[in-house]
C-alpha positions in Angstrom: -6.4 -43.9 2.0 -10.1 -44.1 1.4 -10.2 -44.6 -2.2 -14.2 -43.5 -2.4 -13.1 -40.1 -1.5 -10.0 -40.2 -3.9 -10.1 -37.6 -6.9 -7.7 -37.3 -10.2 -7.0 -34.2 -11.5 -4.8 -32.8 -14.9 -3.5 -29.9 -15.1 -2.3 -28.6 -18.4 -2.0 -25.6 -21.1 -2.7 -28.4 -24.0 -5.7 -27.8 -26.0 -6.3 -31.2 -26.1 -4.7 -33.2 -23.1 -4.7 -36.8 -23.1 -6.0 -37.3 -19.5 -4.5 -40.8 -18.8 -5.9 -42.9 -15.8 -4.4 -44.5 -12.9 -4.9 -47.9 -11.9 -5.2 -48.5 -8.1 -6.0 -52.0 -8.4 -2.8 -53.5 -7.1 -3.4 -51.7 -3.7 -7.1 -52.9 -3.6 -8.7 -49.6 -5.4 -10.4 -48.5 -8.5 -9.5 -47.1 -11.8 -9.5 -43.5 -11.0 -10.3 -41.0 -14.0 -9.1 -37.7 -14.5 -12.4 -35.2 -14.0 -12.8 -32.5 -16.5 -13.6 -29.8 -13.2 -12.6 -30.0 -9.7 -14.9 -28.1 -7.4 -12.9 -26.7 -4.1 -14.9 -24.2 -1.6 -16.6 -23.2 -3.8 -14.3 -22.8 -6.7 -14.7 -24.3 -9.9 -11.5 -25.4 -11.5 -10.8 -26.4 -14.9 -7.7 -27.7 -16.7 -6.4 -25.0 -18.1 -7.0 -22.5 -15.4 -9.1 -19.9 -17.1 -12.0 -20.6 -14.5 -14.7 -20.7 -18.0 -17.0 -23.0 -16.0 -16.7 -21.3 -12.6 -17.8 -17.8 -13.9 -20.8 -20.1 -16.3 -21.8 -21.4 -13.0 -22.2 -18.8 -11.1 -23.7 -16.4 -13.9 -26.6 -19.3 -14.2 -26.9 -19.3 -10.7 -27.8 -15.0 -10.4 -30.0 -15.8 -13.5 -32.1 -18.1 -11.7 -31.8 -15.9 -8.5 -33.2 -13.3 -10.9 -35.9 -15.2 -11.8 -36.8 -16.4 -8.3 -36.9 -12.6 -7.5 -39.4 -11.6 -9.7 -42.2 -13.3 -7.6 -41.3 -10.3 -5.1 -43.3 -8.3 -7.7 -46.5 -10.6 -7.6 -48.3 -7.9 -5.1 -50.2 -4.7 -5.3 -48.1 -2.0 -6.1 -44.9 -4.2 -7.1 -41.3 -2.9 -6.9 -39.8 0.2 -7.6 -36.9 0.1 -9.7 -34.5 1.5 -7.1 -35.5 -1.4 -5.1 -35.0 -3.9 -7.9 -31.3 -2.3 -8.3 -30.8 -2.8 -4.0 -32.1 -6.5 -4.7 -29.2 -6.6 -7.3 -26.6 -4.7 -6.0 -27.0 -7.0 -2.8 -28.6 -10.4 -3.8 -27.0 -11.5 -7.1 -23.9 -9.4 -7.9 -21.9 -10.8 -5.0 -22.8 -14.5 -6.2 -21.6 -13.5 -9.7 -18.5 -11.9 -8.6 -17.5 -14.7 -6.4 -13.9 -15.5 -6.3 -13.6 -13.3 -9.6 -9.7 -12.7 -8.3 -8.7 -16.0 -9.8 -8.9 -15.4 -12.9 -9.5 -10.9 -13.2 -5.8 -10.3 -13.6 -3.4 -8.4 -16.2 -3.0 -11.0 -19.2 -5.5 -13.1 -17.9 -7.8 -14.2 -20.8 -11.1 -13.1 -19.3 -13.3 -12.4 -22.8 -15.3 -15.4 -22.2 -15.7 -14.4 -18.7 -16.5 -11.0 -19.1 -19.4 -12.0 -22.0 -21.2 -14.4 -19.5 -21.5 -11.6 -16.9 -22.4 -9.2 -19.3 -25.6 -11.1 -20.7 -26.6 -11.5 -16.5 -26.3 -8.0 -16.3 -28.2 -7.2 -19.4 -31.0 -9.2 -18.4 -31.2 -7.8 -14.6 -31.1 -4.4 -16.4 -34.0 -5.1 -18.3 -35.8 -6.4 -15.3 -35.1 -2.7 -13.4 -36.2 -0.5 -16.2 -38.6 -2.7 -17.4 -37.4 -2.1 -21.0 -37.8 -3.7 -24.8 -35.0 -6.8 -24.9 -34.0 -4.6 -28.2 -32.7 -1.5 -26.0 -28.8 -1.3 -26.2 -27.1 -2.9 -22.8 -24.9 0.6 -22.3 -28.7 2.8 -22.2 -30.4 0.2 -20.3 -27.5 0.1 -17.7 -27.1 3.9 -17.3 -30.8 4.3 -16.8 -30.7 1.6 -14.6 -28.0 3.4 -12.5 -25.4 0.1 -12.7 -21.6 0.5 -13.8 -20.5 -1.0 -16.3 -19.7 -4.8 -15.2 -15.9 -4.4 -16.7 -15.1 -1.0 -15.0 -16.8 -2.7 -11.3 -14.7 -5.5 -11.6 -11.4 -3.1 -12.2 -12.9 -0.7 -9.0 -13.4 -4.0 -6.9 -9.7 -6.1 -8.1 -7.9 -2.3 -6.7 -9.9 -2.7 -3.7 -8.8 -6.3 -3.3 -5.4 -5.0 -3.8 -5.2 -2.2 -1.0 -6.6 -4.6 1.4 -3.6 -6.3 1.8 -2.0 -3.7 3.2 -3.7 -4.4 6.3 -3.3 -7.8 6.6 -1.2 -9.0 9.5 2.3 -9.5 9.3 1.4 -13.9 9.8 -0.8 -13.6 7.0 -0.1 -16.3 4.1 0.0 -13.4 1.3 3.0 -11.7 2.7 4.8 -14.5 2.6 4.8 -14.6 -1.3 4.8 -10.6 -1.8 8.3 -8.3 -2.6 10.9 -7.8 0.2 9.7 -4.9 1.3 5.9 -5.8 1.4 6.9 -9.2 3.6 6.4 -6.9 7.0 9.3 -8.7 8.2 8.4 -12.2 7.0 10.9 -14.7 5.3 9.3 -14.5 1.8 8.3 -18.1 0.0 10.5 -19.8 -2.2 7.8 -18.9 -4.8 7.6 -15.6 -3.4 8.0 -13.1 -6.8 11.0 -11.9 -4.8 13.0 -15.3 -5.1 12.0 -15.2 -9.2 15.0 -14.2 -11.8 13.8 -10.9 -13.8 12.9 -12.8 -16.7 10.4 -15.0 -15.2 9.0 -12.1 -13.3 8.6 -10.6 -17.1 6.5 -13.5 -18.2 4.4 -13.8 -14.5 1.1 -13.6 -15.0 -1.0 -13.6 -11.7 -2.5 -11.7 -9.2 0.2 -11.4 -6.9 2.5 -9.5 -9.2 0.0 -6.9 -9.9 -0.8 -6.7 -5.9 3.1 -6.2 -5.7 3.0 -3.3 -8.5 0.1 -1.8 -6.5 1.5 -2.0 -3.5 4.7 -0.1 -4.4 2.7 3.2 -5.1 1.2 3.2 -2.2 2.4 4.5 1.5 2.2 2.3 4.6 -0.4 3.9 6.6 -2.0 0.9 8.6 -0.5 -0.1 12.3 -3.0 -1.9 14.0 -1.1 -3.3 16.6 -0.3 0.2 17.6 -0.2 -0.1 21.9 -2.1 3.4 22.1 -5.1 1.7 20.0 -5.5 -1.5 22.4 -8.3 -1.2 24.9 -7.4 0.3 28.3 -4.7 2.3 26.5 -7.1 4.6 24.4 -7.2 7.9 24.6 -11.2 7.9 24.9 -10.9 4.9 27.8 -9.1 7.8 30.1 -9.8 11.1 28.7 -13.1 11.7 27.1 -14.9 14.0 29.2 -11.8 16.4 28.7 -12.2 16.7 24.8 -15.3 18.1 23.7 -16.5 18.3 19.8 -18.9 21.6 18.8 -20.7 21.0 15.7 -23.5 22.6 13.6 -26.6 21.2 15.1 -28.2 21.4 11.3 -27.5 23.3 8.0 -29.8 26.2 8.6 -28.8 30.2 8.8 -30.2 30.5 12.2 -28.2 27.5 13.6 -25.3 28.5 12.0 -25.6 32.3 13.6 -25.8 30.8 16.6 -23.2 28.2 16.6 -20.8 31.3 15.2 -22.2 33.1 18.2 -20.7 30.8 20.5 -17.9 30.4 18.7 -17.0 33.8 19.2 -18.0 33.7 22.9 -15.2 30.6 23.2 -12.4 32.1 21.0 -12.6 35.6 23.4 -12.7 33.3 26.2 -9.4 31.6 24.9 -7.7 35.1 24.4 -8.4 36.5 28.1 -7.0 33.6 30.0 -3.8 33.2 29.9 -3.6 29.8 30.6 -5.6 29.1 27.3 -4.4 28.8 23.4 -6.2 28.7 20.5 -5.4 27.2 17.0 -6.9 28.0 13.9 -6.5 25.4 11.4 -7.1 24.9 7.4 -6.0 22.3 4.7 -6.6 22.2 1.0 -5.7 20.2 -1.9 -5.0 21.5 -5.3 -5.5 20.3 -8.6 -2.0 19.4 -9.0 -2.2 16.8 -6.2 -0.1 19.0 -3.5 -2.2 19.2 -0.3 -1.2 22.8 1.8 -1.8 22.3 5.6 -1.4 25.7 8.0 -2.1 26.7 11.2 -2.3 29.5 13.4 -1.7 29.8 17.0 -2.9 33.2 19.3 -2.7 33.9 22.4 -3.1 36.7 24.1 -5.7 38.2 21.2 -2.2 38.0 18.9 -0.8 35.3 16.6 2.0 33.8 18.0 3.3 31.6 15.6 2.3 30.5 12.0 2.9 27.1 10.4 2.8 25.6 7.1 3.4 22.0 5.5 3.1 20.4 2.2 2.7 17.3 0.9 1.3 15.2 -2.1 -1.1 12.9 -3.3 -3.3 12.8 -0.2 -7.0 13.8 -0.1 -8.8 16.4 1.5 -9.6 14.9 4.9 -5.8 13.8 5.1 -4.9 17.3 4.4 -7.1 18.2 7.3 -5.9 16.0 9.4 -2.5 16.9 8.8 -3.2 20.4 9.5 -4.5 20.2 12.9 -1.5 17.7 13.7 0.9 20.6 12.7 -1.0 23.4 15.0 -1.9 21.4 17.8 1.4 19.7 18.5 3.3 22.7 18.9 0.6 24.6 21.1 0.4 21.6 23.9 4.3 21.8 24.0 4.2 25.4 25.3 4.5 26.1 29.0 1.4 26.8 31.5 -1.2 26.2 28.9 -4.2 24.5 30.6 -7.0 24.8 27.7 -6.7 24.5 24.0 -9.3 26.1 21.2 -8.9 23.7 17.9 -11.0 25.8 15.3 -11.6 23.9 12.0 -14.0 23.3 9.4 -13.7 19.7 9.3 -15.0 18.2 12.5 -15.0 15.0 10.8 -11.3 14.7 10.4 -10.9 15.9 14.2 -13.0 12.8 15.7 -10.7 10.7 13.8 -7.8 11.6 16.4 -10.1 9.1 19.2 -11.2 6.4 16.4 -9.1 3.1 17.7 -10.3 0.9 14.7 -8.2 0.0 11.9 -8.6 2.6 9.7 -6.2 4.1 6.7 -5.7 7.2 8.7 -3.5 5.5 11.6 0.4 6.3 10.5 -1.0 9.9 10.2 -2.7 10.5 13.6 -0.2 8.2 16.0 2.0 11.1 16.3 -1.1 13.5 17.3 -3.0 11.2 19.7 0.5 10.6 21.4 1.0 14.1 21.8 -2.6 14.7 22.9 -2.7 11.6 25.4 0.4 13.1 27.1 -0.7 16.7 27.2 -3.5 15.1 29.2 -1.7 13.2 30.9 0.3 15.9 32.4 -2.5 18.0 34.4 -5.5 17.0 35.3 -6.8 20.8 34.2 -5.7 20.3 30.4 -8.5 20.4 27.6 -8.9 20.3 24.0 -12.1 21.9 22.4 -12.7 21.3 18.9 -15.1 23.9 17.0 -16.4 23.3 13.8 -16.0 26.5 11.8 -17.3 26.3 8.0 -15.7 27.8 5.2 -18.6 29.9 3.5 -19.2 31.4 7.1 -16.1 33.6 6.3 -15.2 33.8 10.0 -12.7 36.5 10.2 -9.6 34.2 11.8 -10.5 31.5 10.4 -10.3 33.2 6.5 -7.0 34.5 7.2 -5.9 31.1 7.5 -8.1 29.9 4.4 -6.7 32.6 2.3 -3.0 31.4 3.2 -3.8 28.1 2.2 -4.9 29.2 -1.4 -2.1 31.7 -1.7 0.4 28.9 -0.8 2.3 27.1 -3.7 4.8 24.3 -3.8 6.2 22.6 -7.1 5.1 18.9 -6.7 7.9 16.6 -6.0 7.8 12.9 -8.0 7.6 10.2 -8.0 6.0 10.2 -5.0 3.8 7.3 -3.7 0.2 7.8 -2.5 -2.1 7.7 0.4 -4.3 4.7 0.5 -7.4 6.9 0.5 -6.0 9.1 -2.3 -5.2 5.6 -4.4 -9.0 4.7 -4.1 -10.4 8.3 -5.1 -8.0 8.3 -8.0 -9.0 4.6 -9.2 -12.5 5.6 -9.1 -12.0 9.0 -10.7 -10.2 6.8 -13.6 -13.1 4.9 -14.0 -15.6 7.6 -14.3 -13.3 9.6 -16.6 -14.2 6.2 -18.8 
């Protein structure tokens, strides 16, 4: 033991601990003190926990950031004040916010906190709109276009807490997460699974509100997936069969053009036999339920129509979902070579070759299997995707709109949500405030 490098530190609730000392001296070492903070990686700790002096720290440090930045404006012409908010946005607030998952927790006392990070945020609002140190924080902060530091802090902490759901299965949280959120992992003996239901009633901590967000929220990440390793992707073996027609730009004559062609390919889909084409639409409600449909024709007739539901997914999930349910069933019928995918988001139809990690990836397995074997089977089997937009009214392509709209279904609950849907609901909470 090198007693030079030897550190004492109390923990303790008491206002007022006594912080007794420990005498090495019968093994040859000092009198070692308690210290009042222990700094780890970064981390400032205190005895009590509530992380005062690490968020003090920090909030000095982006104030003397903030004042080392202001000799950017020693020049010419100066700053403007949306690059002063960039400078902030990506300079000081991620020093501030540093390790703020410690102590931003439900029951965590975070009023000291949360005042020292408001006065840095007053004072780098002042230095965007250049404004009298009089001027109330909430003006100077809307006209500076910066959220409110509270509401951030609750946006970022729900960020923090969908993350884990893509985490893999070795990784140390899971280990101390519910039963069902282990992903197959013995849980710790600390784990809030192993606790009786009285001391999970008096937890405090940011696991147990992880675990509350987790449980409304689907599984949707499978990273380890074999079809998205490299050599086995879809785009590896069969990109030059599946092509992607887009609006070149937003203009009328483009957009004649491009429905032009569309045309052109649909008739061409109709006359061969060999060829199918699937109209798709998905829209979500204000009631949260998401309508997917789809139509396939062949032979210039509609030979089978499709619906689904389902709730508390957005808009590009509801997308997605509908061109899953149209396209599946047209590569299982016989002696079809060529397929005509007609949607209006082209964005959610690229998402069928995306191999990254990505929240989408429980949704589309099922489709890019399907699609990967229709390929597979003959060397003559396409898929074109054509971007069709709503407002062009395209005849086919409004039938299937107008069925969406039409549709209803009574919501079912409780029902959990898409991790995409979770974010855009947080963050419409937050604006709502």
């Amino acid at each position: 033991m090198e007693h030079s490098k030897t550190e004492l530190f109390h923990f303790t609730r008491a206002c007022y601990p006594p912080n007794p000392s420990i005498d090495l001296s019968s093994v040859g070492g000092p009198i070692i003190s308690p210290k009042p903070i222990w700094r780890y990686l970064g981390f400032y700790f205190d005895c009590r926990l509530n992380f005062n002096y690490h968020t003090h720290f920090y909030a000095t440090k982006c104030l003397s950031t903030l004042s080392a930045i202001k000799m950017l404006e020693n020049s010419s012409r100066g700053l403007l004040p949306i690059q002063k908010r960039l400078l902030y946005r990506t300079c000081i607030l991620p020093i501030a916010l540093y390790g703020f998952q410690l102590w931003f927790f439900k029951g965590a006392p975070i009023v000291k906190n949360m005042t020292e990070l408001k006065k840095m945020q007053r004072r780098a609002a002042l230095w965007i709109t250049g404004a009298f140190r009089t001027s109330p924080s909430k003006g100077i902060e809307a006209i500076a276009g910066l959220i409110p530091i509270t509401l951030y802090l609750r946006k970022l902490n729900g960020r923090h807490h969908l993350h884990y759901t893509s985490i893999p299965p070795s990784h140390a949280i899971n280990f101390l997460l519910d039963s069902q959120h282990t992903k197959n992992q013995n849980p710790h003996k600390t784990a809030t699974s192993k606790l009786t239901m009285k001391q999970q009633a008096n937890l405090k901590s940011p696991i147990k509100d992880t675990n509350k967000r987790l449980n409304s929220v689907r599984n949707c990440f499978n990273p380890l997936y074999p079809l998205f390793s490299p050599g086995s992707r879809i785009v590896d073996h069969f990109s030059s069969r599946i092509s992607f027609h887009s609006l070149s730009s937003s203009s009328d004559e483009d957009l004649y053009q491009h429905l032009q062609s569309l045309n052109i390919a649909f008739r061409s889909s109709q006359v061969n036999h060999n060829s199918a084409a699937v109209i798709v639409d998905g829209d979500v409600k204000k009631s949260h339920v998401a309508t997917a449909a789809a139509h396939i024709w062949a032979d210039n007739s509609v030979i089978k129509q499709l619906c689904v539901h389902s709730l508390n997914v957005t808009s590009t999930e509801a997308e997605l979902m509908a061109i899953r349910t149209g396209l599946i069933p047209a590569m299982e019928i016989d002696n079809i070579h060529d397929i005509t995918v007609i949607t209006d988001s082209i964005t959610a139809a690229r998402k069928i070759l995306e191999s990254k990690v990505n929240p989408l990836q429980n949704m589309f397995i099922p489709l890019a299997a399907a699609v990967k074997t229709f390929l597979s089977k003959d060397g003559r089997n396409k898929i074109h995707f054509w971007y069709c937009p709503s407002k062009a009214e395209w005849p086919r392509h409004k039938l299937v709109d107008d069925q969406v709209k039409a549709s209803s279904c009574a919501p079912t609950f409780p029902s959990k949500k898409s991790h995409l849907f979770s974010k855009k609901k947080e963050c419409d909470n937050i604006l709502c405030e």
